[in-house]
C-alpha positions in Angstrom: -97.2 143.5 -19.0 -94.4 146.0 -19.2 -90.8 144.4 -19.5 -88.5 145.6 -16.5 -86.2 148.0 -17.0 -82.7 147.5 -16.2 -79.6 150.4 -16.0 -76.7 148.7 -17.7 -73.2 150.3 -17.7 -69.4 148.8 -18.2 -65.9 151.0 -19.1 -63.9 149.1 -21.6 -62.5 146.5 -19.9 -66.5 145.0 -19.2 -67.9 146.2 -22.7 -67.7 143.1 -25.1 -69.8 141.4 -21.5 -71.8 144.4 -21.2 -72.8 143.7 -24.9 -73.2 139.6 -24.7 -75.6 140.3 -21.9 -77.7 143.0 -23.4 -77.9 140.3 -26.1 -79.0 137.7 -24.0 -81.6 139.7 -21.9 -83.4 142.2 -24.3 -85.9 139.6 -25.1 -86.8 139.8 -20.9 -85.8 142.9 -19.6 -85.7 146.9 -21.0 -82.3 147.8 -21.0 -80.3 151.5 -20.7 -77.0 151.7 -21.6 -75.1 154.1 -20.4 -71.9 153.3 -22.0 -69.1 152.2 -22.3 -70.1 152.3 -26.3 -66.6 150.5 -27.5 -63.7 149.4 -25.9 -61.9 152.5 -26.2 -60.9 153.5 -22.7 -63.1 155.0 -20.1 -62.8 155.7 -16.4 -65.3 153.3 -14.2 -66.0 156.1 -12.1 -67.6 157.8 -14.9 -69.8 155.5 -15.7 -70.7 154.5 -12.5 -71.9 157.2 -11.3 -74.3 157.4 -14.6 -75.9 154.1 -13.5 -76.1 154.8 -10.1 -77.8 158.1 -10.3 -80.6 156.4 -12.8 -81.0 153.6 -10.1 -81.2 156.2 -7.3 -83.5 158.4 -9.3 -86.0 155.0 -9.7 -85.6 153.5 -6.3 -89.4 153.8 -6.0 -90.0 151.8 -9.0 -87.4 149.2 -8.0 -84.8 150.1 -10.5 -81.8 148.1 -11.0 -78.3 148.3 -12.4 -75.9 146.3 -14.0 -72.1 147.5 -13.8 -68.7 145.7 -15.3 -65.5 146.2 -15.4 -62.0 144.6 -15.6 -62.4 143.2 -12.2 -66.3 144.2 -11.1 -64.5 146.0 -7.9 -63.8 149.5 -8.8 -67.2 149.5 -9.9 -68.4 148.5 -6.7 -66.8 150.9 -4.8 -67.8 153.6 -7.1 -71.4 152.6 -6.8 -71.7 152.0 -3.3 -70.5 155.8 -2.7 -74.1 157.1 -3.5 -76.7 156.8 -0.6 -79.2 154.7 -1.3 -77.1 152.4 -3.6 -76.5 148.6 -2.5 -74.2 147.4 -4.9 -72.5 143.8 -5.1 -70.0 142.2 -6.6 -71.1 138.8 -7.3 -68.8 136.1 -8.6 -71.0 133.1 -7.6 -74.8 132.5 -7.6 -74.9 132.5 -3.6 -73.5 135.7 -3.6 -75.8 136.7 -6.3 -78.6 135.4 -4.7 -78.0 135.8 -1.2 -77.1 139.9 -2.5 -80.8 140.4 -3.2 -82.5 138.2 -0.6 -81.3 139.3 2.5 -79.4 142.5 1.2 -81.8 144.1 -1.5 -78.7 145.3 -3.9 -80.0 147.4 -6.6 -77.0 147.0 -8.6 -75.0 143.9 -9.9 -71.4 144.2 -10.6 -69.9 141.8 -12.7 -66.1 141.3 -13.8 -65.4 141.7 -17.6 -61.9 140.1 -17.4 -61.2 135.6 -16.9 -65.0 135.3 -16.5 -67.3 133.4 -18.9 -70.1 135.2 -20.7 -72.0 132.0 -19.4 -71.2 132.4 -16.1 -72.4 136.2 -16.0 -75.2 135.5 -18.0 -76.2 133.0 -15.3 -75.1 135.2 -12.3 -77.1 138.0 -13.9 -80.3 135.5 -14.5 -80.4 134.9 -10.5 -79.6 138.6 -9.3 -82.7 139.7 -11.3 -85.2 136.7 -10.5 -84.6 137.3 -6.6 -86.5 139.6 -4.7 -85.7 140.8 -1.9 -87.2 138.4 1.5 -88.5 141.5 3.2 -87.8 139.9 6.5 -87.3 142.4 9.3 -84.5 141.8 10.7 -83.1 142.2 6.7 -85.3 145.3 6.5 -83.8 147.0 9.7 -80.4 146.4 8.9 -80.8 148.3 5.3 -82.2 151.3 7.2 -79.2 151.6 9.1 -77.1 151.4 6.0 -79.2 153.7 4.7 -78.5 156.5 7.5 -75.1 156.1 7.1 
């Protein structure tokens, strides 16, 4: 069974996390980096928009993304400006969980700055072990988002 592949991206400010988690996961998962590749400075846009247009380009197979930076916001918002993306910032399991239940985000954003590697790591675990309930109601209301 193939391992799934996950879009991974993080400016400097999320890079030493973006590293720690490839770590922990590329025993599970196939990962892409898209950079940040050290923690010289980058703009999150940039690198946003990388991972967002690999997610997009995989929807059908059910890619996912991983984003990071100082705070996991401007990450967020960068991702969440391409249609089709449902990006999160999760800072809790709930949210993490809830994000891919009822929501079906197809990218995690994570903060690189006063958060725990372990706390990601465990954040990240969730995200990726949910699926998404398929419930109509759930399903509706991401069709709407989606003619947005």
């Amino acid at each position: 069974m193939a391992k799934e592949a996950v879009i991974i991206g993080s400016d400097h400010a999320g890079f030493r996390l973006k590293e720690a988690l490839k770590k922990a996961f590329q025993r599970k998962i196939s990962i892409v980096d898209m950079g940040a590749y050290s923690t010289d400075p980058v703009d999150y846009p940039d690198i946003a928009k990388k991972v967002a247009k690999k997610v997009k380009a995989g929807r059908a197979e059910g890619a996912k993304g991983i984003l990071i930076c100082g705070s996991g916001t401007g990450m967020c918002i960068a991702a969440n400006r391409f249609k089709g993306i449902r990006a999160v910032a999760a800072y809790d399991a709930y949210s993490a969980r809830m994000s891919r239940l009822d929501n079906d985000s197809n990218i995690l954003c994570l903060r690189g700055r006063n958060f725990s590697p372990a706390k990601a790591k465990g954040i990240t675990s969730i995200w990726l072990k949910t699926g998404f309930s398929g419930k109509k109601r759930h399903s509706r209301r991401i069709r709407k988002l989606d003619r947005l």
